[in-house]
N, CA, C and O atoms as a CHARMM CRD file, in Angstrom:
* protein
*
  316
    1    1 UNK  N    267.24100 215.58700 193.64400 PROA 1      0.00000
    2    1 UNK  CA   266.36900 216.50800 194.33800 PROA 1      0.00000
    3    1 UNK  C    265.44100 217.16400 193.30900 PROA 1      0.00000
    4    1 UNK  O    266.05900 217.38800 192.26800 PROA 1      0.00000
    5    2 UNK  N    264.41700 217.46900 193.27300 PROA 2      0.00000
    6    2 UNK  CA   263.37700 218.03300 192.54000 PROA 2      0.00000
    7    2 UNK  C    263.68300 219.36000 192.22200 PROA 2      0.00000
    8    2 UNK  O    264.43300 219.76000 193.11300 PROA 2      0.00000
    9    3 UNK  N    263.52000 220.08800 191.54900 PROA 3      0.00000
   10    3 UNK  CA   263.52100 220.91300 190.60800 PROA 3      0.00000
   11    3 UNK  C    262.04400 222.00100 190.69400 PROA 3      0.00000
   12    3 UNK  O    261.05000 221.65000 190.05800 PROA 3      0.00000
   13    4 UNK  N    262.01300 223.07800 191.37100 PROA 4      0.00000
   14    4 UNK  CA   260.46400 224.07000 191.07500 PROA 4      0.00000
   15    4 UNK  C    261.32400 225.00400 189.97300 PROA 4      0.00000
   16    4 UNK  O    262.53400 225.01700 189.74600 PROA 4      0.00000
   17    5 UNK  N    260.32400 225.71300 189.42700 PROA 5      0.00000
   18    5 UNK  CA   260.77600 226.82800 188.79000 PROA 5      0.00000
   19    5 UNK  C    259.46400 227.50000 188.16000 PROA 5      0.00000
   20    5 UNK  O    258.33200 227.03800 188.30500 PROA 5      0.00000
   21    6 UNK  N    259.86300 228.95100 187.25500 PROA 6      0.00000
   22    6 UNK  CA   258.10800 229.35000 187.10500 PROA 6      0.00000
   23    6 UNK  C    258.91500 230.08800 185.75400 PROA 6      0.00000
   24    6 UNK  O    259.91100 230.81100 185.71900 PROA 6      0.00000
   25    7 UNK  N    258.42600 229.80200 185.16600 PROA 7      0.00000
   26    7 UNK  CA   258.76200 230.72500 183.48500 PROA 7      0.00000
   27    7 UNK  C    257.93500 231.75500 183.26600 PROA 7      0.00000
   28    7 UNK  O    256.72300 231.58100 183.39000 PROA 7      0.00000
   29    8 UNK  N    258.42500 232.92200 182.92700 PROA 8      0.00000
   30    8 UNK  CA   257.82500 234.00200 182.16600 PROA 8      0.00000
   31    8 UNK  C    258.19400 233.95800 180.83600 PROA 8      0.00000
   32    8 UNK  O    259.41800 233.92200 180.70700 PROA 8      0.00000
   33    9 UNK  N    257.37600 233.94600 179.47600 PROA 9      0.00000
   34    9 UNK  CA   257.58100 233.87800 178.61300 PROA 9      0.00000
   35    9 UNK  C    256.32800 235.04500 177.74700 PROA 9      0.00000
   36    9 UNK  O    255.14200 235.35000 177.87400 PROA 9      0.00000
   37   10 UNK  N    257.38000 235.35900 176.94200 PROA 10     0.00000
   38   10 UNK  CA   256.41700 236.24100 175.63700 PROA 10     0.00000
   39   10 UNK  C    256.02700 235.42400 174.20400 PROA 10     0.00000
   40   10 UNK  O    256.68900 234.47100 173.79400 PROA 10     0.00000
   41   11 UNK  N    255.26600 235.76900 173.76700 PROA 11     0.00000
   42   11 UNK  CA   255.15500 235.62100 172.61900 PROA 11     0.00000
   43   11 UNK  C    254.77200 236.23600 171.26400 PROA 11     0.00000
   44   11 UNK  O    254.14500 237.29500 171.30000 PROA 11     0.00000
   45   12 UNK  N    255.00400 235.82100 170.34900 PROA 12     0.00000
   46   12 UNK  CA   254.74100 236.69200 169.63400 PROA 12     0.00000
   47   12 UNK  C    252.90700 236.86700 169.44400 PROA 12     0.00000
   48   12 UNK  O    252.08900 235.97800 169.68000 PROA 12     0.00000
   49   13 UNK  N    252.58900 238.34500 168.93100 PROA 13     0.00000
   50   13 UNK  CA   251.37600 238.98000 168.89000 PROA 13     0.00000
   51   13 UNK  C    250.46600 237.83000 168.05700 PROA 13     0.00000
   52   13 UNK  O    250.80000 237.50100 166.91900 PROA 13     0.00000
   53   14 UNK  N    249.32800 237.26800 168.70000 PROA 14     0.00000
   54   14 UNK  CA   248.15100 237.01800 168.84100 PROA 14     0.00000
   55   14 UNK  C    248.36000 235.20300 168.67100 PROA 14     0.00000
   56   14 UNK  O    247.57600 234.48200 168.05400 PROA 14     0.00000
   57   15 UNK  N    249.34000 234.83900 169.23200 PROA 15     0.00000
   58   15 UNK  CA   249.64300 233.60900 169.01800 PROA 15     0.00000
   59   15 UNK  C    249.52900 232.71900 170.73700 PROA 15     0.00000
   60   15 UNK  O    249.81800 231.53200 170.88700 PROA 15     0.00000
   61   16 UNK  N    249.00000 233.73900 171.96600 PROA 16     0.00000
   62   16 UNK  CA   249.14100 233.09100 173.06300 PROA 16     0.00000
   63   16 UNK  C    248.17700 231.46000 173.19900 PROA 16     0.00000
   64   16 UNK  O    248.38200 230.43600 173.85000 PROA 16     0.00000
   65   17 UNK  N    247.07000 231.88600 172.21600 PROA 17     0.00000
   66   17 UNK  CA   246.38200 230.21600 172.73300 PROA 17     0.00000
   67   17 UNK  C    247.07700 229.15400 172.55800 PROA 17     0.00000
   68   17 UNK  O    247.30700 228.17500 173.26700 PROA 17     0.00000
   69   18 UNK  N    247.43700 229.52400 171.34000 PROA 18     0.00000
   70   18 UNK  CA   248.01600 228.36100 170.30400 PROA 18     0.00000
   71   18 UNK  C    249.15500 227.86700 171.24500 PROA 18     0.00000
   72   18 UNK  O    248.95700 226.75400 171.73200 PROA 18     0.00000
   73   19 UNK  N    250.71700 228.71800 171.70500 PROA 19     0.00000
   74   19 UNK  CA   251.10100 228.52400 172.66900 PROA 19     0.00000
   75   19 UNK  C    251.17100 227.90100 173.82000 PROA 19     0.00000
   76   19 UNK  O    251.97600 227.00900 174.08900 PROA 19     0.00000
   77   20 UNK  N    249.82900 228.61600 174.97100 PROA 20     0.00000
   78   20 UNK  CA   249.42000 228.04300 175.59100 PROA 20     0.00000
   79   20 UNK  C    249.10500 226.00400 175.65700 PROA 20     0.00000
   80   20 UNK  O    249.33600 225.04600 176.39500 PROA 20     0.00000
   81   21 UNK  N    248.36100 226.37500 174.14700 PROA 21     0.00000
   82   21 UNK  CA   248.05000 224.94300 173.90900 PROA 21     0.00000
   83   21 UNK  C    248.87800 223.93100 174.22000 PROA 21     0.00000
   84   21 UNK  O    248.64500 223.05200 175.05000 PROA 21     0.00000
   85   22 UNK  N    250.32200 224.10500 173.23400 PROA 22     0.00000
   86   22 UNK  CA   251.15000 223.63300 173.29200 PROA 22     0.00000
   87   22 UNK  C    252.03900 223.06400 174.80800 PROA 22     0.00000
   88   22 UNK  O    252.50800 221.97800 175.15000 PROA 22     0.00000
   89   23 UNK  N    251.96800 224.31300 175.38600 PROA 23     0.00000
   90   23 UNK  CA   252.57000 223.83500 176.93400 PROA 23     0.00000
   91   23 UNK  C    252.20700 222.79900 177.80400 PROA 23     0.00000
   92   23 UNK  O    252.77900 221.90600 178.42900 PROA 23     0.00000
   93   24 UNK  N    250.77700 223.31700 177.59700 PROA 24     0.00000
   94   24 UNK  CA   249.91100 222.50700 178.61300 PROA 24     0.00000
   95   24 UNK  C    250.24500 220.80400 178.02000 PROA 24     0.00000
   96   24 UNK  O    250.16800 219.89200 178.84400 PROA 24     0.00000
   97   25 UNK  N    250.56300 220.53100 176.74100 PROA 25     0.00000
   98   25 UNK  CA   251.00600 218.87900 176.40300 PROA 25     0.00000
   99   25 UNK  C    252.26200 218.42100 177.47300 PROA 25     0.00000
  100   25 UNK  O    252.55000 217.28900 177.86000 PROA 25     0.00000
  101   26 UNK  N    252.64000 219.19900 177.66700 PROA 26     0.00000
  102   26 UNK  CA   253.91900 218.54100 178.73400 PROA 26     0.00000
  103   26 UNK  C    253.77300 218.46200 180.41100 PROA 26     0.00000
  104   26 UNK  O    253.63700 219.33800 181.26600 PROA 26     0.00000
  105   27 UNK  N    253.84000 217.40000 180.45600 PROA 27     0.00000
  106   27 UNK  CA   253.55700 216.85800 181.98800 PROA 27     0.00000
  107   27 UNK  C    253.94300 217.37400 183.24300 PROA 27     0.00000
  108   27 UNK  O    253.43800 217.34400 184.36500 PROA 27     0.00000
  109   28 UNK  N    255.61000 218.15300 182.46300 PROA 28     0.00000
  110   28 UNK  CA   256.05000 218.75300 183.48500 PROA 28     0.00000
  111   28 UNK  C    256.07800 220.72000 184.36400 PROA 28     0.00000
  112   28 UNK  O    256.69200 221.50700 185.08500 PROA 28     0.00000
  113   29 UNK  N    254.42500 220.38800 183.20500 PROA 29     0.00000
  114   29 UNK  CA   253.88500 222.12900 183.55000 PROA 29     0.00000
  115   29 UNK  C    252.66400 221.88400 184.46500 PROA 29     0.00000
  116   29 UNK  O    251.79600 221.12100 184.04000 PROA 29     0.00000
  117   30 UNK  N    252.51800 222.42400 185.61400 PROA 30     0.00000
  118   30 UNK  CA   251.40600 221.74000 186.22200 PROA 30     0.00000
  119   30 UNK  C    250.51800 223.31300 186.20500 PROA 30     0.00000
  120   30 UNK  O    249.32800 223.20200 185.90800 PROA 30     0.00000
  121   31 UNK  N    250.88800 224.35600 186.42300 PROA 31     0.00000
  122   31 UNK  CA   249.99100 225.62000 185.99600 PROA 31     0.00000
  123   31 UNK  C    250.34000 226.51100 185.36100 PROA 31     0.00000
  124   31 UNK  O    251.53200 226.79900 185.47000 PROA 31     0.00000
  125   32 UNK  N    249.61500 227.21600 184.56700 PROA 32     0.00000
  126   32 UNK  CA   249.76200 228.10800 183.20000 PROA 32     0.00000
  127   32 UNK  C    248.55900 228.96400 183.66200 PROA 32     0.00000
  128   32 UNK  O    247.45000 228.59500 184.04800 PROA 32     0.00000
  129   33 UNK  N    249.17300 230.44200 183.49200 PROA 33     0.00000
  130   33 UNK  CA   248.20700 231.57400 183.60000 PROA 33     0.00000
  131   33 UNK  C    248.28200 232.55200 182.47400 PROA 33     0.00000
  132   33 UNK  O    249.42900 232.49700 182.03300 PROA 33     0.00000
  133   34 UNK  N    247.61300 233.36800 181.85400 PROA 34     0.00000
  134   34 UNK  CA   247.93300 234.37800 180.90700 PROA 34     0.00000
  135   34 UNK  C    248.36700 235.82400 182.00400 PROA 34     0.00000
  136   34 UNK  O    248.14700 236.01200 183.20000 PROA 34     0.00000
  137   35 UNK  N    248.80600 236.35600 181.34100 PROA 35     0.00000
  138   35 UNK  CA   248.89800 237.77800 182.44800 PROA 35     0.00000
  139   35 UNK  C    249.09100 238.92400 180.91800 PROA 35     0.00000
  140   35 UNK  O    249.11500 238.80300 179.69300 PROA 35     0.00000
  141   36 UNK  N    249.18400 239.88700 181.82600 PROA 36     0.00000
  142   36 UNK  CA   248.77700 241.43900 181.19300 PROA 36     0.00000
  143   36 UNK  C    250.96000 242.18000 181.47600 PROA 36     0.00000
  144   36 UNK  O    251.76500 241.67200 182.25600 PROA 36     0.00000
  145   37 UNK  N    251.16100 243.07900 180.78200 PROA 37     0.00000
  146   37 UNK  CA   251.91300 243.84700 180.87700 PROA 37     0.00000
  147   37 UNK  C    252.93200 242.74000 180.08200 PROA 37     0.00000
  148   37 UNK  O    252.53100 241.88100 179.29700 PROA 37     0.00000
  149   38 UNK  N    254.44900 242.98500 180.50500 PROA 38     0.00000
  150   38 UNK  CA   255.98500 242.65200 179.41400 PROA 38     0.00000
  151   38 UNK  C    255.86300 240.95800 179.32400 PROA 38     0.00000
  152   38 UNK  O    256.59700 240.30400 178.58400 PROA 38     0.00000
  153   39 UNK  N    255.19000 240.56500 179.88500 PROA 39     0.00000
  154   39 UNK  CA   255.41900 238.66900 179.25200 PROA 39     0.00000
  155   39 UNK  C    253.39100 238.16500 179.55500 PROA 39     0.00000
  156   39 UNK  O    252.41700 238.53600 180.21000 PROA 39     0.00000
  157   40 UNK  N    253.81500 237.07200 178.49700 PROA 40     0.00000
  158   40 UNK  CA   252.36400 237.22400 178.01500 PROA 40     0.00000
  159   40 UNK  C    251.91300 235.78900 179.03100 PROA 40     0.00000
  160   40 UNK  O    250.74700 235.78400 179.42700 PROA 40     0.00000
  161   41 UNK  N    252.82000 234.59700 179.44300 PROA 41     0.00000
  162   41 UNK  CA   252.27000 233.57000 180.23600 PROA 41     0.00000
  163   41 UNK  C    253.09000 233.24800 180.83300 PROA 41     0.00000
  164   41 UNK  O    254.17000 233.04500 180.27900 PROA 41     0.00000
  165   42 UNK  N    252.95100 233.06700 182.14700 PROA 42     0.00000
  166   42 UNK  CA   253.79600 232.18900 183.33500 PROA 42     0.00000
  167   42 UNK  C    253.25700 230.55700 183.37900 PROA 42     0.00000
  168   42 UNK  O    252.09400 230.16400 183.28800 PROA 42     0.00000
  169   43 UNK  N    254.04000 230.05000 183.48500 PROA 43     0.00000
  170   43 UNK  CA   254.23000 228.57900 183.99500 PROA 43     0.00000
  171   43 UNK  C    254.86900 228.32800 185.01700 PROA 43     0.00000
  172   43 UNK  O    255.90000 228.91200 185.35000 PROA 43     0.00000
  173   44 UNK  N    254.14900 227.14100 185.81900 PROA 44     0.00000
  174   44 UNK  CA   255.27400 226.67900 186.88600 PROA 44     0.00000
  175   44 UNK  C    255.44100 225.21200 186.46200 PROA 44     0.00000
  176   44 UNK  O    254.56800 224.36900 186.25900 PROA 44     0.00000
  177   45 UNK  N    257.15000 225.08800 186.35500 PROA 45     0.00000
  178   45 UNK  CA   257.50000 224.05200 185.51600 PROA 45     0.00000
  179   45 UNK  C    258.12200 223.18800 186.82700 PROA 45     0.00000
  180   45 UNK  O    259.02400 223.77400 187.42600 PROA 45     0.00000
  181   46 UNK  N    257.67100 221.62200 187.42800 PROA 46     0.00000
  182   46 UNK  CA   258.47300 220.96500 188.31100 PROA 46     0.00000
  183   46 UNK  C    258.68700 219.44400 187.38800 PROA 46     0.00000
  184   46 UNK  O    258.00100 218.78000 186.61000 PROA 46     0.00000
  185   47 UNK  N    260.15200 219.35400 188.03400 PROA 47     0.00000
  186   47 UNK  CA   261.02500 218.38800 187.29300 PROA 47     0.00000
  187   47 UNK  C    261.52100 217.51500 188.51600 PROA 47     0.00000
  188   47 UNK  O    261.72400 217.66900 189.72100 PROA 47     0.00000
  189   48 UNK  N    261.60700 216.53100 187.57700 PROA 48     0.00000
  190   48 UNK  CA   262.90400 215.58600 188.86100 PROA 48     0.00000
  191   48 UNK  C    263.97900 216.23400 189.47400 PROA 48     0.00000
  192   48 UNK  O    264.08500 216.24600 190.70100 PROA 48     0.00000
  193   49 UNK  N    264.88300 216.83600 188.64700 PROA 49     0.00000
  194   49 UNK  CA   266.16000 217.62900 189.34000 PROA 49     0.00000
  195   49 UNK  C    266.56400 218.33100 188.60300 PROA 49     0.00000
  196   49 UNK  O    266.06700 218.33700 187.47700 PROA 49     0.00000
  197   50 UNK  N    267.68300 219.25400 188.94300 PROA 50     0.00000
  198   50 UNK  CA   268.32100 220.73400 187.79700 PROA 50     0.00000
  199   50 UNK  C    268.18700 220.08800 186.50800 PROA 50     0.00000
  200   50 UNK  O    267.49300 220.54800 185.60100 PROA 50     0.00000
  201   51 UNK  N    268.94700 218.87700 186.42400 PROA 51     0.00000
  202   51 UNK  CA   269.40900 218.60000 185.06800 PROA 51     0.00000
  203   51 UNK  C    268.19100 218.60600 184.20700 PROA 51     0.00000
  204   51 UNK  O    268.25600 219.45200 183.31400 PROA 51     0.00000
  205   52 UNK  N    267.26200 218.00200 184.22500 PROA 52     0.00000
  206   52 UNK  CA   265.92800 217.38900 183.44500 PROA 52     0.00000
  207   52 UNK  C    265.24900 218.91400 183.20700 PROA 52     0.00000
  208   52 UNK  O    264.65200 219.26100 182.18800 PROA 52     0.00000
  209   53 UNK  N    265.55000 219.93200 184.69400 PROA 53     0.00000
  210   53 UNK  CA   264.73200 221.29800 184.22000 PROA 53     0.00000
  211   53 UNK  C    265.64900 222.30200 183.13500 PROA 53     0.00000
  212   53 UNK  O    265.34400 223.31500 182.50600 PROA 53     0.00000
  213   54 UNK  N    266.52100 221.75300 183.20900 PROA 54     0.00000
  214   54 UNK  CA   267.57000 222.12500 182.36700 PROA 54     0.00000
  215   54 UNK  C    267.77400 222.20000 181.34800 PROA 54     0.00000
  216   54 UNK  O    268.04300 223.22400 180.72100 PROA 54     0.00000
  217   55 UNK  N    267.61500 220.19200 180.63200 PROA 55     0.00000
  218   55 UNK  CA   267.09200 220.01300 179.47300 PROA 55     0.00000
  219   55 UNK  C    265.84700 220.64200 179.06100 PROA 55     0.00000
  220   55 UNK  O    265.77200 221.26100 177.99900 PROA 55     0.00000
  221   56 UNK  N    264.60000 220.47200 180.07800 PROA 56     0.00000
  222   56 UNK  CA   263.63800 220.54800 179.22800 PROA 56     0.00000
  223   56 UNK  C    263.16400 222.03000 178.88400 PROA 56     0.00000
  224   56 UNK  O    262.26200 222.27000 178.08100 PROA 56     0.00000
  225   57 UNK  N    263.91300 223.03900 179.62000 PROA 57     0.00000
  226   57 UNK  CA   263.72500 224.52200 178.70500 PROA 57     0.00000
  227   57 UNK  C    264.24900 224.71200 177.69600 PROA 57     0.00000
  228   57 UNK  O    263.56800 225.19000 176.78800 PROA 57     0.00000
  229   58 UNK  N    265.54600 224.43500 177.48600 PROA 58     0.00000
  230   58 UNK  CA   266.15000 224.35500 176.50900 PROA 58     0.00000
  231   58 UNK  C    265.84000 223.98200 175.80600 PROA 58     0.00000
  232   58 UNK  O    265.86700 224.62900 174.75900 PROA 58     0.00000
  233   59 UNK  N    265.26200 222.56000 175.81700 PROA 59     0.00000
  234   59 UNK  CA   265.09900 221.21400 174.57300 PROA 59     0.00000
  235   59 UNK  C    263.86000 221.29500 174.05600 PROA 59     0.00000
  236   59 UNK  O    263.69300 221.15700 172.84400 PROA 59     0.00000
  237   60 UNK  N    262.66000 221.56800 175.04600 PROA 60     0.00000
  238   60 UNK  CA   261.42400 221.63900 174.89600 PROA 60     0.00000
  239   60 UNK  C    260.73800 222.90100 174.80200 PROA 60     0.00000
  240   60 UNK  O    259.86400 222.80500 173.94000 PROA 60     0.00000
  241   61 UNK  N    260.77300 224.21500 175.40700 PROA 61     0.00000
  242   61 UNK  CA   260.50300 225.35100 175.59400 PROA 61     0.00000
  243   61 UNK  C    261.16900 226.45200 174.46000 PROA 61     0.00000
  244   61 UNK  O    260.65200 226.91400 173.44300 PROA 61     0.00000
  245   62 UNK  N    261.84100 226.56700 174.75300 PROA 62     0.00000
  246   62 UNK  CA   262.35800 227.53900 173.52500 PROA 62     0.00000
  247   62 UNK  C    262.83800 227.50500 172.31900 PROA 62     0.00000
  248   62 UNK  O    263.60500 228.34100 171.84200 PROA 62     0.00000
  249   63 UNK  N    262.38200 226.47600 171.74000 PROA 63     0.00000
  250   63 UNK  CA   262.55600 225.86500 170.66200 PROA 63     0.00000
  251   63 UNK  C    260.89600 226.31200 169.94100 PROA 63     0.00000
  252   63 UNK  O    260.76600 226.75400 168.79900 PROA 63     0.00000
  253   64 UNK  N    259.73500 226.06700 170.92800 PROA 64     0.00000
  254   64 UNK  CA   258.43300 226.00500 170.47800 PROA 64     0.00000
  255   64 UNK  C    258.42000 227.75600 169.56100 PROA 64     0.00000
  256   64 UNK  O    258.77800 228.84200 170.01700 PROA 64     0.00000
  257   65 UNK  N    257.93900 227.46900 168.35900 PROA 65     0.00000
  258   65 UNK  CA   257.39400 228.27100 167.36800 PROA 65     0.00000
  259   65 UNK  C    256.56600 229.44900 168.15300 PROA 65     0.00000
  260   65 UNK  O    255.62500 229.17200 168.89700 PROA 65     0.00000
  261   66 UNK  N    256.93300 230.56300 167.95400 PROA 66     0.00000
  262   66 UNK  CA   256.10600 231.77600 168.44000 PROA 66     0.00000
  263   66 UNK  C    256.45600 232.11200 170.04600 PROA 66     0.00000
  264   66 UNK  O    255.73100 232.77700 170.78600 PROA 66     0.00000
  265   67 UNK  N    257.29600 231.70800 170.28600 PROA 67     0.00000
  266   67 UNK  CA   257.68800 231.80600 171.39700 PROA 67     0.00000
  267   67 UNK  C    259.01500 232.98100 171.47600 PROA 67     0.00000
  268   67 UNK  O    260.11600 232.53800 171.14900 PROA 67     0.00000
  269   68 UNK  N    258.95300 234.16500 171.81500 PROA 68     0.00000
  270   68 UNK  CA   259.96000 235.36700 171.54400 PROA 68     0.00000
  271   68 UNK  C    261.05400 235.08800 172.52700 PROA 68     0.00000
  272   68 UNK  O    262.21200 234.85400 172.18400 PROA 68     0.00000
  273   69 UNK  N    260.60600 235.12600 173.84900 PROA 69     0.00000
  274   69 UNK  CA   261.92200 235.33000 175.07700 PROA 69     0.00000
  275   69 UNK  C    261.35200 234.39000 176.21900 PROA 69     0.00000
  276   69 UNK  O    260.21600 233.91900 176.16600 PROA 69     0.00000
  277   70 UNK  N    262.11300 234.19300 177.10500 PROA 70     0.00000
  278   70 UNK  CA   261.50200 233.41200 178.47600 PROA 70     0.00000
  279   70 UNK  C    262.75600 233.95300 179.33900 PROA 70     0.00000
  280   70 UNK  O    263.91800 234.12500 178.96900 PROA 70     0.00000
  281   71 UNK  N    262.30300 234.11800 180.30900 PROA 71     0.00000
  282   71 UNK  CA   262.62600 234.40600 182.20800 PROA 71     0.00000
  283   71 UNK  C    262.81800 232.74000 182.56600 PROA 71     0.00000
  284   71 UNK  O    261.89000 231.94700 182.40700 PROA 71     0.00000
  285   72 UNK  N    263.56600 232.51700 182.84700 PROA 72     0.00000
  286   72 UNK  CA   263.28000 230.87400 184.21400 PROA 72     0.00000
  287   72 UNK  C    263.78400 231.55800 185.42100 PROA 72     0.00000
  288   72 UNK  O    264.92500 232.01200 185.51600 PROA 72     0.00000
  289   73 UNK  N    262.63400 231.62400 186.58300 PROA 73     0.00000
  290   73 UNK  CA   263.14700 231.84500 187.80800 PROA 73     0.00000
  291   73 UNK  C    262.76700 230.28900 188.94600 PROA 73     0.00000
  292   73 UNK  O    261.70300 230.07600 189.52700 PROA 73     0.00000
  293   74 UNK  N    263.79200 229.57600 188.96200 PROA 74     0.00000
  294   74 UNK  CA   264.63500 228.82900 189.69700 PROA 74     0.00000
  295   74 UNK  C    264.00900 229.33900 191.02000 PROA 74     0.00000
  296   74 UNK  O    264.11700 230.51900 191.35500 PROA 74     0.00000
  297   75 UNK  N    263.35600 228.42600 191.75500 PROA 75     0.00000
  298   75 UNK  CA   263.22500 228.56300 193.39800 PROA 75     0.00000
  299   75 UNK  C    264.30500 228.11500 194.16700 PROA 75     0.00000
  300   75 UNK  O    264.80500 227.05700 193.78500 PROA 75     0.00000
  301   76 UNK  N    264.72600 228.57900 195.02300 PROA 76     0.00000
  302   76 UNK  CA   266.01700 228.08700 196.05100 PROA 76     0.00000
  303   76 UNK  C    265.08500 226.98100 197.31200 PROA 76     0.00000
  304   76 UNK  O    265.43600 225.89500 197.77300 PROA 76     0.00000
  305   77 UNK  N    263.69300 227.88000 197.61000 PROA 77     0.00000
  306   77 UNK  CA   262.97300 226.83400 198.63900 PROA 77     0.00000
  307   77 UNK  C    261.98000 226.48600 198.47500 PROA 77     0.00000
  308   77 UNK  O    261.59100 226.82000 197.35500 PROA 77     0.00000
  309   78 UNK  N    260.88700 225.64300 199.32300 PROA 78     0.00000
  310   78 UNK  CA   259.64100 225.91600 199.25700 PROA 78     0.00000
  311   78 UNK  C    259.05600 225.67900 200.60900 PROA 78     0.00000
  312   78 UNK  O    259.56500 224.74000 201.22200 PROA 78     0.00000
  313   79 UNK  N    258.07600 226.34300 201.21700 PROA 79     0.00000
  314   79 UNK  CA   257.66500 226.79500 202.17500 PROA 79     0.00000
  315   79 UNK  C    255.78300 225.88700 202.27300 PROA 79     0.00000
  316   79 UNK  O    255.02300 226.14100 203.20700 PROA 79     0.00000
């Protein structure tokens, strides 16, 4: 079953393009926004199923350089 989810992530100070940059290389981010206030970019990350969204925060996401904290909020539906 497919996998939605939407990341909030911070980063460290004045490093969001570079960041940004970086995300946008992976296939399985289809939109990236900057925002204002406690986290600096949301993503909505869709995967084949839990497992793969699973791996790929872990494996791929928070590993990336300049990257401080991340939120994964997991959708239950979609409408």
């Amino acid at each position: 079953m497919p996998a939605l989810a939407y990341m909030l992530i911070q980063v460290e100070h004045g490093t969001i393009d570079k960041v940004s940059q970086r995300l946008m290389k992976f296939k399985e981010i289809s939109d990236l926004h900057h925002l204002y206030g406690e986290f600096d970019i949301i993503v909505k990350v869709e995967t084949d199923n839990s497992a793969h969204l699973q791996d790929f925060v872990a494996n791929k996401i928070r590993p990336i350089k300049n990257i401080k904290s991340t939120q994964t909020l997991i959708t239950s539906d979609v409408f």
